[in-house]
N, C-alpha and C positions, 0 to 999 in steps of 0.2 A: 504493500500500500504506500509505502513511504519511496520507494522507487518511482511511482507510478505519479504519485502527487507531485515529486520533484519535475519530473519529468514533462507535466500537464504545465507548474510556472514555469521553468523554461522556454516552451513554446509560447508561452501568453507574454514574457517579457520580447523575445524575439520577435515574436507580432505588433508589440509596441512598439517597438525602435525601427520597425520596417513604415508602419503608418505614419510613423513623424520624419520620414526621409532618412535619406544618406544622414543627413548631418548630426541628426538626435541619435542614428545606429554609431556614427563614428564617434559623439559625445561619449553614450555609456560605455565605451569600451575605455579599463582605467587604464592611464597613462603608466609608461615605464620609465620606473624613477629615474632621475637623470642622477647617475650613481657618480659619475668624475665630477660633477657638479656639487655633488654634494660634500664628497672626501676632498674640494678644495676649500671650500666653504668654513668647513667644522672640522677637519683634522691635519690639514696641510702645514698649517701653522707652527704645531708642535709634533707632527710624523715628520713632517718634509714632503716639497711635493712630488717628489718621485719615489715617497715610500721609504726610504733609508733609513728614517729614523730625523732626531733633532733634538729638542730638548724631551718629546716619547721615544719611545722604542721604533725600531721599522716594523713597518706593516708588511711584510714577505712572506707569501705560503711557506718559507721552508720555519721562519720567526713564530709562524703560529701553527705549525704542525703539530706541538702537542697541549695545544689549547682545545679542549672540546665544543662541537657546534654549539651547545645549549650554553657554554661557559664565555663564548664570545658573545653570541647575543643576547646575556646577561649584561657583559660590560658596557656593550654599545646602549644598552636599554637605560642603566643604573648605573656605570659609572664604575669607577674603583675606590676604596675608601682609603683614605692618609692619601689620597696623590692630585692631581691636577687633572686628573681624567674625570671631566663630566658625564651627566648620561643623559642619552638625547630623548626619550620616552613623551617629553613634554612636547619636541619641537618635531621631528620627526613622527611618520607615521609607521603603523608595523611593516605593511611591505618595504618602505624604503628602508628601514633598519636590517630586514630581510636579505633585499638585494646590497647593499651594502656590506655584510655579512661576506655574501655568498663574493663580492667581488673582491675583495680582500684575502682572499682564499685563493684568486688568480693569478696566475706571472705576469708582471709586465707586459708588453707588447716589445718593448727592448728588454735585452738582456743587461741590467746594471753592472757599471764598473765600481772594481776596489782594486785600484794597484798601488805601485808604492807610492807614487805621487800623494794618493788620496790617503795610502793610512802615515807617511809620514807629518803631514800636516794635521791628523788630524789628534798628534802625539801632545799631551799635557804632563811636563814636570812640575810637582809642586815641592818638592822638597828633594835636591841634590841630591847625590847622593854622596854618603860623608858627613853630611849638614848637619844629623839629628843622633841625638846621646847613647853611646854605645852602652846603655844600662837600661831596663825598667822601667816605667813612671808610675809601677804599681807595686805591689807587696806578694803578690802569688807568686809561684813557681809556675815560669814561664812554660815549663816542658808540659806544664799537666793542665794548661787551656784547654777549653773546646771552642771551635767558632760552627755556629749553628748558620746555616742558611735559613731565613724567615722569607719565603715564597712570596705570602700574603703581602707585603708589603714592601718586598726588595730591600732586605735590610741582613748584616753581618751582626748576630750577637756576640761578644765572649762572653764565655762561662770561666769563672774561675773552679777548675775540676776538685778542690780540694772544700771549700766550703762550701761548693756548687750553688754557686750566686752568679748573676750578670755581674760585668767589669766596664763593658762599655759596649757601646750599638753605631755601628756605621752602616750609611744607605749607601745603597747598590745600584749597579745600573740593571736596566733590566732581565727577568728570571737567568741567574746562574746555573752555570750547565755544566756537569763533569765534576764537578767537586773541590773544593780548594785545593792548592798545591804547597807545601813550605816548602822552606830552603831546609840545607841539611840542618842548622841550627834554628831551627822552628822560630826566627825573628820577623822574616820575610814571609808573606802569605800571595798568593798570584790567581786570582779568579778569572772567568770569562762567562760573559753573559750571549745569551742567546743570537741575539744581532751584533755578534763581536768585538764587544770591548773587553780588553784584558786591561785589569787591574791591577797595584802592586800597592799591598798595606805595608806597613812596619807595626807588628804586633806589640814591640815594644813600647814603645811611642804615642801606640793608638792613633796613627797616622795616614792615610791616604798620601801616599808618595808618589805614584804616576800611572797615569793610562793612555792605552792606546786604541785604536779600531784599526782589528786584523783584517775582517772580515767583514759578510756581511750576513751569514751565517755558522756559526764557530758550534764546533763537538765540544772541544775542552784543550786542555795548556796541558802541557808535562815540565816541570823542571829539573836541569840536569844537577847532576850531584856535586860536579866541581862549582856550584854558583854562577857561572858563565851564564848560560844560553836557559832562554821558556820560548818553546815550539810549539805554536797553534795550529789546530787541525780544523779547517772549515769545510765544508757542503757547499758553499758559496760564496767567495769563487772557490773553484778545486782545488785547492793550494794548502800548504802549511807555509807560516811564516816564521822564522826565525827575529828573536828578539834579546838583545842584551838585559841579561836580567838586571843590573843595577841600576838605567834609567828607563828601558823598554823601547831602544832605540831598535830602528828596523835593521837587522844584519842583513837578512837573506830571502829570497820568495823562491819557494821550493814548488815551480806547477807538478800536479800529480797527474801522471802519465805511465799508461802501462805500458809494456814493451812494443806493440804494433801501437803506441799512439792515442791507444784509447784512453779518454781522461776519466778521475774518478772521485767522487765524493771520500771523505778521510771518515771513517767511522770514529777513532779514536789514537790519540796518541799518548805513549807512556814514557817515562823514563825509564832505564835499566840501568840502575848505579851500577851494579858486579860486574856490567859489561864497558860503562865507560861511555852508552850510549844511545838513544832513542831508538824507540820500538814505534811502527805507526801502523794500524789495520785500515785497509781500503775496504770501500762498502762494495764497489762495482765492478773489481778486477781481482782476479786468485794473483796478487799479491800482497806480501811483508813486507815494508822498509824497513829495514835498520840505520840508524843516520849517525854513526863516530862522532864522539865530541874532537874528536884530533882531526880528522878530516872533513866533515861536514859533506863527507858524500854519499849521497844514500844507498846500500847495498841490496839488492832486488833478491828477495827468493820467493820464487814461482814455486806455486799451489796446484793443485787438483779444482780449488774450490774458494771461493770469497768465504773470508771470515768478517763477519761483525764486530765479534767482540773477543776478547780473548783471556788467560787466564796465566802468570809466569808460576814455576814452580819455583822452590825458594832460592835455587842457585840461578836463576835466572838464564837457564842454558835451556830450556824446551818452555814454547809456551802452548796451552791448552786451548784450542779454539774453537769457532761454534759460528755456521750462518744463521741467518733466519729460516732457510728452509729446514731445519732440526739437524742433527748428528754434528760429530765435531771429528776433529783430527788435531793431531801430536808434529811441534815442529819441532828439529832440533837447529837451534840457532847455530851453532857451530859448526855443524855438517850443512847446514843449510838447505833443508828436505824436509819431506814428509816423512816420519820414521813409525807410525798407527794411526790406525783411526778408532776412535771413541763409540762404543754402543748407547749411545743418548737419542731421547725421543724427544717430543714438543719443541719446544724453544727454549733450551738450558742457558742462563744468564751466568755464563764462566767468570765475567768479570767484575760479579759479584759471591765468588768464593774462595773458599780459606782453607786451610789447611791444619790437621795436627796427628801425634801420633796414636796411633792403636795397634794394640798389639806388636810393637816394635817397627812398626811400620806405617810410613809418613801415607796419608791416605786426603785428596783433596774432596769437597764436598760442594757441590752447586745446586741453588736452585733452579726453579723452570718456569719460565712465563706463561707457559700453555696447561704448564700439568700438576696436578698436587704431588708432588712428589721432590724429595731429594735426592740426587744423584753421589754416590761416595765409591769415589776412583781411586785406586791401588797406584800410585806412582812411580813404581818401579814397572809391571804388568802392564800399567793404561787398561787394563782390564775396570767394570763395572764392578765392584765385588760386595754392592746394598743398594738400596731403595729402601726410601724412608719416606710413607705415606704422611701427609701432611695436610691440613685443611683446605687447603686450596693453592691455585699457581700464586705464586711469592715473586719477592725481588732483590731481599736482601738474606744473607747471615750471617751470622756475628759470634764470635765467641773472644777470650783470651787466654793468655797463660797458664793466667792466675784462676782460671776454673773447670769445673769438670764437665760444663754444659756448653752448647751455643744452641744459640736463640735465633728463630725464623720467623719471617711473617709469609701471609695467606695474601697480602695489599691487592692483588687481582682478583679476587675473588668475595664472594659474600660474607666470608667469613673472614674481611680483614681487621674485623678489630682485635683480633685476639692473635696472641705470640705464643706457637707454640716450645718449647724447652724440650732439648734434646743431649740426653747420655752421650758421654762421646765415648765411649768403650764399647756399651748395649748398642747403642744408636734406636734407641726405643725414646718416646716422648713420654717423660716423666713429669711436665708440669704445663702449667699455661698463665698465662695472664692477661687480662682483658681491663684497659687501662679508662675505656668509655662505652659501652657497648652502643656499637652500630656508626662508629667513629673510627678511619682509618686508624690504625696503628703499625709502625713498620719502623728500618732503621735502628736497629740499637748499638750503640756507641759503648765502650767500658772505660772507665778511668785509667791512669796511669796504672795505678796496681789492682785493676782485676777487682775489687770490692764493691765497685756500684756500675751497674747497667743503666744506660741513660735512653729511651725511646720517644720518638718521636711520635705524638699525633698531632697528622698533619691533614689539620681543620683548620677554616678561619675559627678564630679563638681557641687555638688548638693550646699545645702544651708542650713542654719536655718534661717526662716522668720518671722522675728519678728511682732504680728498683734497689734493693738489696742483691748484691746477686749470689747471695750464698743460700739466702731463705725464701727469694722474690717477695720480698715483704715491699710496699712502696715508701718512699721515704717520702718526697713530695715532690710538688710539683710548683714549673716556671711556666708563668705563663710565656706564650709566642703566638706567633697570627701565621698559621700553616709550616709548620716548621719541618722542611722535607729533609733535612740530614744533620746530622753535626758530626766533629771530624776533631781525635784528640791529638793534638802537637808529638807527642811523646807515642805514640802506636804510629803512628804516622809514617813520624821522620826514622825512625829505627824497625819500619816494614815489620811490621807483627802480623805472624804469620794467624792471629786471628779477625783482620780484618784486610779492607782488599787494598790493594797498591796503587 
């Protein structure tokens, strides 16, 4: 009936617009927003008008790739809260919010430039380097900081990890991608946001010392061990750039190209202190680079297969790998080869796991984005030798030294507000904890010495929840505005083999 009625006013409106002429048929049909019209109107201003970015972020499908549709026509509706982002709900109608949306989500019609021209001008020192006090301006032990990334509002907290309090908050440029990086002396902190600005704090100091724009879509920074060089890996343009790490001056622009020429987005770039040298995974071509801090030329070893993401075992001579199409494979850097491939299913997220001993033997453990389960590898073998059912596909796992558990989250799935706790000798789940129910929880962080577990929920007015991690008793809670990671100085900089590198 409800078919048949629609279907009755449709013809009686079309019979309307036919009686009143051409002119009332071509009246009711609504106008299509004029969308460049509008994006120069209300956003040009502080996007820029070619999208790149200006005093906001850039507006570039690869910038809002992991923005969800409902989460951007949210902001365009309602704005963002703490920032200069209006929301147009008032002035705007829904379709044009709509198509605006949807065009925002489009490439250019040019393909935008970033070369060195552009990112060395677009280079800001604000403090020499040299300039600022080789000591402290606080009272913590600088080694047992955490700096927590707050999403919600683009901002750097530190935690001081000993009486777990805030120490001080610096704002960021837009959403941080890849994870902070220290220098080997945890002074120096090096971030990159999403439409490529790399940052460079002085933790000591509580300093903002200089930024640059790599890119115009940036993975994440790796910094090398000797203090020299931070190497950004962008999507956009295809490149890694090379950057002095004391002022963040441009050294080098590394185009990424496979061996017949085919160019390729950088999934991720890492440092490899033991080796003296950067590791980098291509998204689009079955190549590894390896880039020598002594040479700075990058050494090719050809694949069978594109890896995503990857995973180093603790000598740093074979790194563990994994596409997005599922399974993974074993390199040996040294030999520069394929040397096994891996029995893993879904999408195992390697470059989110850890490693420790059982039974005498070093065993690494990942989890999987598609599948409830954990993956725990024999790294001697590269054999599977468990699974370990789990609430749902995950993204992080965390353990330390100093304990006999590590801790998982389910964050893809229904059941992410609870962390399940896992035996590392059993590999059975002995505990859980559920920190807000019905409220992401993921991410856990441990202190210097292994006695408190730090988790992230990561909601607007979310939290960092500080656990016991001997009893999982909670101790308390800081608040934060979506706080998607935090990262301790001291695990960090001295690669603890319970969290990821």
């Amino acid at each position: 009936m409800r078919t048949l009625l629609a279907g009755l006013l449709g013809l009686m409106t079309l019979a309307a617009m036919l009686a009143g002429g051409p002119a009332a048929a071509e009246a009711a049909i609504p106008a299509k927003p004029d969308v460049a019209g509008i994006y120069g109107g209300r956003c040009a201003a502080c996007h820029g008008a070619d999208r790149l970015g200006g005093m906001g972020p850039a507006l570039l499908p690869e910038s809002l790739d992991r923005l969800k549709p409902d989460a951007l026509l949210d902001v365009l509706r309602h704005g963002r809260p703490a920032t200069q982002m209006p929301g147009f709900a008032g002035t705007l109608t829904a379709p044009q919010i709509a198509a605006l949306a949807t065009w925002l989500r489009t490439a250019p019609s040019h393909v935008p430039r970033w070369e060195a021209d552009e990112i060395r001008a677009s280079r800001t020192v604000f403090h020499a380097p040299g300039s600022l006090p080789d000591r402290p301006v606080f009272s913590a032990d600088p080694s047992n900081l955490f700096l927590v990334v707050e999403s919600g509002t683009h901002h750097l907290s530190v935690l001081d990890g000993d009486r777990l309090e805030p120490i001080h908050r610096f704002a960021t440029r837009f959403a941080l991608h890849g994870g902070p990086k220290f220098s080997r002396d945890g002074r120096y902190v090096f971030v990159a946001s999403r439409d490529g600005w790399v940052s460079k704090y002085d933790l000591w100091n509580l300093q903002l010392v200089a930024e640059i724009r790599v890119g115009l879509n940036t993975r994440n920074v790796a910094v090398s061990d000797d203090g020299q060089w931070v190497l950004a890996g962008n999507t956009l343009p295809q490149t890694m750039v090379l950057l002095r790490a004391d002022d963040l001056a441009l050294a080098r622009i590394f185009p990424v190209l496979g061996q017949g020429g085919v160019p390729s987005r950088v999934s991720a770039v890492y440092d490899a202190a033991p080796r003296g040298a950067f590791i980098a995974a291509l998204r689009d071509i079955p190549e590894v680079w390896e880039i020598p801090y002594a040479t700075l030329v990058p050494r090719r070893i050809l694949l069978e297969d594109r890896l995503d993401d990857f995973f180093f075992d603790q000598p740093y001579r074979h790194i563990l790998g994994a596409s997005r199409a599922g399974g993974g494979q074993v390199v040996d850097l040294d030999a520069g080869r394929k040397v096994a491939d891996l029995a893993l299913t879904g999408m195992p997220h390697l470059g989110s796991g850890i490693t420790w001993q059982r039974d005498g033997r070093d065993v690494m453990v990942s989890p999987n984005l598609r599948q409830g389960l954990l993956s725990v590898i024999d790294m001697k073998s590269w054999q599977t030798v468990a699974t370990i059912p789990t609430n749902g596909p995950g993204f992080f796992i965390r353990s330390h030294d100093a304990t006999p558990y590590a801790w998982t989250d389910a964050m893809m799935s229904p059941r992410r507000d609870t962390l399940q706790i896992i035996d590392k000798q059993s590999l059975k789940v002995v505990g859980t904890v559920t920190p807000s129910p019905g409220r992401t929880a993921a991410h856990v962080e441990f202190t210097r010495d292994g006695r408190h577990a730090l988790v992230s929920l990561m909601e607007p007015e979310g939290a960092i929840v500080v656990y016991d991690a001997a009893t999982w008793r909670e101790i308390k809670r800081l608040p934060m505005d979506r706080p998607v990671g935090k990262y301790n100085v001291f695990n960090k900089t001295t690669r603890s083999s319970g969290t990821s590198h």
